[in-house]
C-alpha positions as CSV (number, residue, x, y, z in Angstrom):
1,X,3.7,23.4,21.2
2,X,0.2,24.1,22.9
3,X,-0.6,22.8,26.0
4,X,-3.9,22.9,28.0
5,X,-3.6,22.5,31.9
6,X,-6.9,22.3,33.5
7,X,-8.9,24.6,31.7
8,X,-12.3,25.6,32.1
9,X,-14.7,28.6,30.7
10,X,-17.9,29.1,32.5
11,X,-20.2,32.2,31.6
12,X,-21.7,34.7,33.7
13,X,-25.1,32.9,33.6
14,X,-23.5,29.6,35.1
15,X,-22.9,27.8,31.5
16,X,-19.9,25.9,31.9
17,X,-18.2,25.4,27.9
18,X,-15.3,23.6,28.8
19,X,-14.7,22.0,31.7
20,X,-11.2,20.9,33.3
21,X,-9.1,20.7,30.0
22,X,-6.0,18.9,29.5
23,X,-4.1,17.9,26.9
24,X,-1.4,18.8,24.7
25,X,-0.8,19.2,20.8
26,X,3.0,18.9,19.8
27,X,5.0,20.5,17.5
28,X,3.9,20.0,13.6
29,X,0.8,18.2,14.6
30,X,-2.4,18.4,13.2
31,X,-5.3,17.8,16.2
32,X,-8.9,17.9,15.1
33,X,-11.7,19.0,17.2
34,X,-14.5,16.9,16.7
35,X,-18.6,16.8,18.2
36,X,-21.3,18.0,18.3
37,X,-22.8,22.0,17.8
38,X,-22.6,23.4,21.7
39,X,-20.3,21.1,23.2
40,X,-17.2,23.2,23.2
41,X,-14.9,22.8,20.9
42,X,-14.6,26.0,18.8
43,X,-14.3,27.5,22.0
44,X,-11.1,25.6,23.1
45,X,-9.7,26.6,19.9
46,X,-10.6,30.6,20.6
47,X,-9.0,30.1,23.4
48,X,-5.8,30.0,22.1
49,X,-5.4,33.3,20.2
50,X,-7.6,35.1,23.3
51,X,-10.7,35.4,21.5
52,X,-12.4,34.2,24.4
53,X,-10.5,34.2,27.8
54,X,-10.6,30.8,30.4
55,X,-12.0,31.3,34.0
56,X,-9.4,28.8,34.9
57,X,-6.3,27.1,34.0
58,X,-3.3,27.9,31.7
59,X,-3.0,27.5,28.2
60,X,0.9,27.3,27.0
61,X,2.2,28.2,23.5
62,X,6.2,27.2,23.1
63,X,5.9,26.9,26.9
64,X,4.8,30.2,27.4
65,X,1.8,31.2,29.2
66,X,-0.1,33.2,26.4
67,X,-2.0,35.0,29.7
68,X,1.1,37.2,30.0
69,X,1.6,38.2,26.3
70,X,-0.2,41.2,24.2
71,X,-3.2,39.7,22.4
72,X,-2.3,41.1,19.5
73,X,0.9,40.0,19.3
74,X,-0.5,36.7,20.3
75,X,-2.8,36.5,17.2
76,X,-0.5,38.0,14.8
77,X,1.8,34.7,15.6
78,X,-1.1,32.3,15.0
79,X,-3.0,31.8,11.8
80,X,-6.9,31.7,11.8
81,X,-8.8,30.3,9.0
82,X,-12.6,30.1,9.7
83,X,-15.6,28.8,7.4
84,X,-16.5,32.0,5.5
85,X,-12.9,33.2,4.5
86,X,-13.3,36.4,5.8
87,X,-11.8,38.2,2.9
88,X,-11.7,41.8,2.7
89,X,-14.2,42.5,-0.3
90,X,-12.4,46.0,-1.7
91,X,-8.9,44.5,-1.5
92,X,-7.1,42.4,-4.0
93,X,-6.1,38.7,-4.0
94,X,-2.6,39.5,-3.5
95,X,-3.4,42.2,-1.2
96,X,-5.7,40.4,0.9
97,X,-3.2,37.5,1.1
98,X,-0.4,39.8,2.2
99,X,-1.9,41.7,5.3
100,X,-0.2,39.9,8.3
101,X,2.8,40.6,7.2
102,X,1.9,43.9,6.1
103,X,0.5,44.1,9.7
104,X,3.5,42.9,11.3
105,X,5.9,45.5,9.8
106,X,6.9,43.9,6.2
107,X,8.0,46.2,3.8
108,X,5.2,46.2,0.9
109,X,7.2,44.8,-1.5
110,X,8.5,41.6,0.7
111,X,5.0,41.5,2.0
112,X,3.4,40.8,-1.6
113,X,6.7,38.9,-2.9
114,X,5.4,36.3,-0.1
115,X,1.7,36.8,-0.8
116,X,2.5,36.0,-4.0
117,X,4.1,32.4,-3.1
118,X,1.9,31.4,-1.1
119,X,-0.9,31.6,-3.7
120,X,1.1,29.6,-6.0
121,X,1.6,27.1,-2.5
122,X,-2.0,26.6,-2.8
123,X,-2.5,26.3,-6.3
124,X,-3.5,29.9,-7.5
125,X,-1.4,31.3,-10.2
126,X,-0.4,34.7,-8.4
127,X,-0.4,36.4,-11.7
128,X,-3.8,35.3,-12.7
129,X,-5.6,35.3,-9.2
130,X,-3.2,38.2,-7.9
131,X,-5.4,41.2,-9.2
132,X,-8.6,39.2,-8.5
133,X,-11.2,40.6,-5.8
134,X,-12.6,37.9,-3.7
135,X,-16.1,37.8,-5.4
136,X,-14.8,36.9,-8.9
137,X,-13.4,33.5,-6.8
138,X,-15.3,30.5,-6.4
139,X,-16.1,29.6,-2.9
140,X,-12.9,26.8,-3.2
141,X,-10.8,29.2,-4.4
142,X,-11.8,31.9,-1.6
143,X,-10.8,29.4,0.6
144,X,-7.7,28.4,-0.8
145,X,-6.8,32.2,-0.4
146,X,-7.8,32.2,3.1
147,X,-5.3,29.4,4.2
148,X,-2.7,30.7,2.2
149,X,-3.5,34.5,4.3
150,X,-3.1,32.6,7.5
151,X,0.1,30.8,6.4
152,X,2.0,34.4,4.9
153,X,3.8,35.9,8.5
154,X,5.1,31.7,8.7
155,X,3.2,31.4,12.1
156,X,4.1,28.3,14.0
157,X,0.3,27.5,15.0
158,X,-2.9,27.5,13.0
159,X,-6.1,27.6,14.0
160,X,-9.1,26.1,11.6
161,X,-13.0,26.6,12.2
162,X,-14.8,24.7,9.8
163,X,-12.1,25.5,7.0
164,X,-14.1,23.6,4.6
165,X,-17.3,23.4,5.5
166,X,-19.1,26.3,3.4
167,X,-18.0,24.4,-0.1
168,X,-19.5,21.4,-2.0
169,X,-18.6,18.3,-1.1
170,X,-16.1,17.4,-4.2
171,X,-14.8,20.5,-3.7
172,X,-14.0,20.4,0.3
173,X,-12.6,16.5,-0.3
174,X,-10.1,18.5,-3.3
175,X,-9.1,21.0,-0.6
176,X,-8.7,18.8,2.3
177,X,-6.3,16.8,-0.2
178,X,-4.5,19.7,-1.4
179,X,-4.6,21.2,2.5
180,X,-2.8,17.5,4.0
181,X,-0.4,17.8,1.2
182,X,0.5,21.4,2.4
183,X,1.2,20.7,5.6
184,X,3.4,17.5,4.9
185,X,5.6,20.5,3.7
186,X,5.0,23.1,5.8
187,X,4.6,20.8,9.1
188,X,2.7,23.6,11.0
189,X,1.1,23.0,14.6
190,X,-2.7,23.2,13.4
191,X,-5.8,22.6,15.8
192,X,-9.3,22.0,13.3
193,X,-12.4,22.0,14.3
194,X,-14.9,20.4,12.6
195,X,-18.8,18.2,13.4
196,X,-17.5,15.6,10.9
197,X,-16.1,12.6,12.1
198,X,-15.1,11.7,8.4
199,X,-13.3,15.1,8.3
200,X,-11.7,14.5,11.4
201,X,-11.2,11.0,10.6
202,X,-9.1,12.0,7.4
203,X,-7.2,15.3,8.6
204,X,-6.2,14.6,11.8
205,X,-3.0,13.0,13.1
206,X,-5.1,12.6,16.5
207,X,-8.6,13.6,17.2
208,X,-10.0,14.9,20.5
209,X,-13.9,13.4,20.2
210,X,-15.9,16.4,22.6
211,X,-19.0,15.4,24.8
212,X,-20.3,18.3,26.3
213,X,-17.2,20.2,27.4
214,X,-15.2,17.3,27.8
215,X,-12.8,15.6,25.9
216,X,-13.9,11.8,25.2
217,X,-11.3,10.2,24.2
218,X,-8.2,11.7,22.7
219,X,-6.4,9.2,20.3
220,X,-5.6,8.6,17.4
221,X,-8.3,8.3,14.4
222,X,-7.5,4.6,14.1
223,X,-7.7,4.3,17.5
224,X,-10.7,6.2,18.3
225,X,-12.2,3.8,15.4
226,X,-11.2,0.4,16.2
227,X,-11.6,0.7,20.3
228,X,-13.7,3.7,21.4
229,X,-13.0,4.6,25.2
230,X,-17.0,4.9,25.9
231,X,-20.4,4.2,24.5
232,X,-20.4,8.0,23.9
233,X,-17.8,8.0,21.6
234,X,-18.9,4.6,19.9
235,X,-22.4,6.4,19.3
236,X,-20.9,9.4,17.8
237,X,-18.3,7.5,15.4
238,X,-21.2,5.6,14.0
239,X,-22.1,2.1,13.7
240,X,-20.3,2.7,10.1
241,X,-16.4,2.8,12.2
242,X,-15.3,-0.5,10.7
243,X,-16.1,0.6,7.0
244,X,-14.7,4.5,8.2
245,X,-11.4,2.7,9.9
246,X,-10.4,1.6,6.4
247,X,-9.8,5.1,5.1
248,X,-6.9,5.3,7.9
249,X,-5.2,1.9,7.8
250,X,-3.1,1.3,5.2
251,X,-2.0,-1.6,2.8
252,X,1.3,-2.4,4.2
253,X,3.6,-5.9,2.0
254,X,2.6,-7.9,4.5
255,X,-0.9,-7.9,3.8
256,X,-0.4,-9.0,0.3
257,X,-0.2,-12.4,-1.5
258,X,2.5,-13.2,-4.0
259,X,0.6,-14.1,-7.2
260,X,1.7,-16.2,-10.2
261,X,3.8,-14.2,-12.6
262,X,4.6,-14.5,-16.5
263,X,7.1,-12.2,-18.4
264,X,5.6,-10.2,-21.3
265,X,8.1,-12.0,-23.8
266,X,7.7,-15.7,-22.0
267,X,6.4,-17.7,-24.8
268,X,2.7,-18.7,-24.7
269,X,3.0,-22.9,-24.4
270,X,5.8,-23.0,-21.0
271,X,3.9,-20.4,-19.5
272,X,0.7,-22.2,-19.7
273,X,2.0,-25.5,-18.8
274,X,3.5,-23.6,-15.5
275,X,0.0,-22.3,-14.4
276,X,-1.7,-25.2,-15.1
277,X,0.8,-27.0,-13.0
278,X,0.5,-24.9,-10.2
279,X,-3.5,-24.6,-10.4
280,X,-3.4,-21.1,-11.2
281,X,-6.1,-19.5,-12.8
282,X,-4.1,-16.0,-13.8
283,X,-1.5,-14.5,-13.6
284,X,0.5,-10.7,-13.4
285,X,2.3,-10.1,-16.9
286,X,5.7,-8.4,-15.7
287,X,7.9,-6.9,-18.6
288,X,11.4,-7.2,-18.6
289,X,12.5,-5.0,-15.8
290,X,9.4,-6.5,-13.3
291,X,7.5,-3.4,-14.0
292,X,3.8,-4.4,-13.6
293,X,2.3,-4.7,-17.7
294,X,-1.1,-6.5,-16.9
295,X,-2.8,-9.9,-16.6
296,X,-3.9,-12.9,-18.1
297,X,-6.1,-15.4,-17.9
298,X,-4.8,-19.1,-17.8
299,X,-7.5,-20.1,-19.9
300,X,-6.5,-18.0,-22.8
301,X,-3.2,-19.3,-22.5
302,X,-4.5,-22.6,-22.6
303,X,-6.3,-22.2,-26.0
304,X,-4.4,-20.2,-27.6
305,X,-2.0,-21.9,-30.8
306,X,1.9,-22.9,-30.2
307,X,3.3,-20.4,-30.9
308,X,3.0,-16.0,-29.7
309,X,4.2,-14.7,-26.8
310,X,2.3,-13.7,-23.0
311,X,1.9,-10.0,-24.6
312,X,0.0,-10.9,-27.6
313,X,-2.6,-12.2,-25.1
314,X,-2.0,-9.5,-22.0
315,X,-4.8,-7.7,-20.7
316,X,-5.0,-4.0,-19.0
317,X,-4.5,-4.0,-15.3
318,X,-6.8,-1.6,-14.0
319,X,-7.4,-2.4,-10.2
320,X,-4.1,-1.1,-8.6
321,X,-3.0,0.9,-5.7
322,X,0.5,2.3,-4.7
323,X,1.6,0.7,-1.3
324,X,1.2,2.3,1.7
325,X,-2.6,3.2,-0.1
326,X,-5.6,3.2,2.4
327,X,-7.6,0.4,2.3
328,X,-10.4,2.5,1.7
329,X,-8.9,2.7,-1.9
330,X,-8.3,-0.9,-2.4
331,X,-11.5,-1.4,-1.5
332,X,-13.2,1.4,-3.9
333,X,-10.2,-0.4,-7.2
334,X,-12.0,-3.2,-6.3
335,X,-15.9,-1.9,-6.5
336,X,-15.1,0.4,-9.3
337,X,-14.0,-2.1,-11.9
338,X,-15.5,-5.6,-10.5
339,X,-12.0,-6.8,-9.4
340,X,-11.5,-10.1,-7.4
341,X,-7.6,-8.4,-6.2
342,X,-5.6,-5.3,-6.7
343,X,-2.3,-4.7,-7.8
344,X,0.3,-3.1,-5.0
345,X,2.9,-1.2,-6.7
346,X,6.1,0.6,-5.5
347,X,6.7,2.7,-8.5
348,X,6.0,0.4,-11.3
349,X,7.5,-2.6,-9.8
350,X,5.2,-4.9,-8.6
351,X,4.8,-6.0,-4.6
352,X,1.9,-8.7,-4.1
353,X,-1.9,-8.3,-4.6
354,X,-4.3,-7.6,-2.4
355,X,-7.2,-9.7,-2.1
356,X,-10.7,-9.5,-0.3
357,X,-9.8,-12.1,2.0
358,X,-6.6,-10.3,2.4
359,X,-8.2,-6.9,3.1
360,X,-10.4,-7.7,6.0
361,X,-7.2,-9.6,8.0
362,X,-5.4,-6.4,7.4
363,X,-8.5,-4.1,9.0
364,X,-8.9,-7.0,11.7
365,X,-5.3,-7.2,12.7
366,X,-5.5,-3.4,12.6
367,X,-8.3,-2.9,15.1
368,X,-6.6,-6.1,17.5
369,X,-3.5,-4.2,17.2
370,X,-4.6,-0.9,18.8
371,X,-6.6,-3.0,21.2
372,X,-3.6,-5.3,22.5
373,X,-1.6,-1.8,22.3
374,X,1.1,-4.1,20.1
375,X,2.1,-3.4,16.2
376,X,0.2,-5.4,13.2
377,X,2.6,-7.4,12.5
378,X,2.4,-9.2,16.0
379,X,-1.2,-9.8,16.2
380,X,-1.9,-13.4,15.3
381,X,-5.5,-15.0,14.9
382,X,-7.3,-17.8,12.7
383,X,-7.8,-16.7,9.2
384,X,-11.0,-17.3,7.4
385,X,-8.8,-17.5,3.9
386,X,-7.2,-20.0,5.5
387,X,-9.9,-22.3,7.0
């Protein structure tokens, strides 16, 4: 969708921005821009709706060379979205959401029909918010209005400076949720820039990491992670990238154990003699359709009387995660209530447990992975769990 082919932008006083560009975001992507203040990235991205023009080089939208076309045209097919909203303070919500379209030659009606669904798209009730004016928002809710302004003509690019920089930092993780949930829907071509490799880390289907004027490396954010293509780009991840690559791998079944299992209506005396048996210190309570009820410990099996059932004795199963969960959130079930495992779950049905040991072959067969260019599931090395 936007393709960069040997661009540069060097200033009258000799400052070169960016400097022999090439690379290309596809269609329904979203690309971070990621570095430092000054080393070129928001201007790439201003380069795209003509903001700023290259000394050199092409720049291609849908394999045309935006060069030829109108600049405002150009813009009014691309939606912008930049730290401080950018709201017009005299206008409405509704009407402040609906001027691209309005711009573009919408009838009013049609024009605020849109407006108006796109504010329920990002979580404003268009009848509530609608007759607002942009100071009686919050600065989350300003900038909820502000992507749903860029998203109202249905442009098939958006731009993003710092989208969610100028909120508080519950806040701009709540929007970059609610944002990465969007597009899974709306599947635009988006280029973000941000300085925060988390940010970039988290949004991005690929990240371009910037040195000055340069792209890095240009990867994806488990990639960029696990095997940075130069010192640069190790220094700037942070020393941290192991603990930061967890937030982008994922718990996948065969990174699970299979644990011992009662049933909820399994009497109390076979189910104890089972664990002890097989050595087992707990077990997952299943109920009868091998939904996930709880736990319980093989000692209170053990001395509890004849008779009862596993349920009388079940305990709360906090600690879970659904599969295909980052490990980062394993990892934080874990923390938060002093768990030695977690619960995977597809639905309510059960699919293993994850356990510390468990967790760090996942993130090391992760990393091996990307640097043997092969899939997890062929990387093979000695296990500590199983030494």
């Amino acid at each position: 969708m936007i393709r960069f082919e040997q661009v540069s932008k060097v200033y009258p006083d000799g400052t070169t921005a960016v400097d022999d560009l090439s690379f290309e975001v596809a269609e329904g992507e979203l690309v971070t821009l990621v570095g430092p203040s000054g080393c070129g990235k928001t201007t790439t991205m201003m380069m795209v709706n003509r903001l700023i023009q290259p000394s050199s080089g092409r720049i291609l939208m849908d394999g045309e060379d935006i060069a030829g076309a109108d600049p405002v045209e150009l813009r009014r097919r691309i939606g912008y979205v930049i730290q401080q909203v950018g709201l017009f303070p005299h206008r409405t919500i509704l009407d402040n959401t609906a001027t691209v379209p309005l711009l573009t030659g919408w009838k009013k009606d049609r024009a605020r029909a849109r407006a108006a669904e796109l504010l329920d798209l990002v979580g404003l009730d268009p009848k509530v918010y609608g007759p607002r004016y942009p100071a009686q928002l919050s600065g989350g809710q300003r900038q909820r209005v502000g992507v749903a302004r860029a998203l109202a003509a249905d442009p098939p690019v958006l731009l993003m400076d710092e989208p969610f920089g100028a909120v508080d930092p519950v806040a701009r993780e709540r929007l970059q949720d609610e944002f990465l949930t969007l597009q899974s829907t709306v599947r635009k071509t988006v280029l973000l820039v941000t300085h925060d490799i988390e940010e970039a880390v988290r949004m991005g289907d690929r990240i371009a990491v910037y040195g000055q004027g340069r792209i890095e490396q240009f990867d994806s954010p488990a990639a960029v992670l696990g095997a940075p293509a130069t010192p640069y780009v190790a220094q700037f991840v942070g020393a941290d990238r192991g603990l930061k690559r967890l937030s982008v791998t994922t718990v996948e079944q065969d990174d699970l154990e299979d644990p011992p299992r009662v049933r909820l209506d399994e009497q109390v005396a076979p189910a104890a003699a089972r664990l002890r048996t097989e050595g087992a210190r707990w077990a997952v309570v299943l109920d009868e359709d091998g939904a996930l009820h709880g736990w319980v410990a093989a000692d209170d099996l053990a001395l509890a009387g004849p008779t009862g059932t596993v349920g009388d004795l079940a305990r709360r199963m906090d600690a879970w995660i659904p599969v295909g969960a980052p490990l980062k959130h394993a990892f934080s079930e874990m923390l938060q209530w002093d768990a030695g495992w977690v619960a995977v779950l597809d639905g309510a049905r059960l699919v293993g447990v994850l356990t510390p040991g468990k967790l760090h072959e996942a993130l090391r067969r992760s990393v091996d992975a990307d640097q043997q260019g092969v899939q997890r599931d062929q990387v093979e090395f000695d296990s500590v769990a199983d030494a």
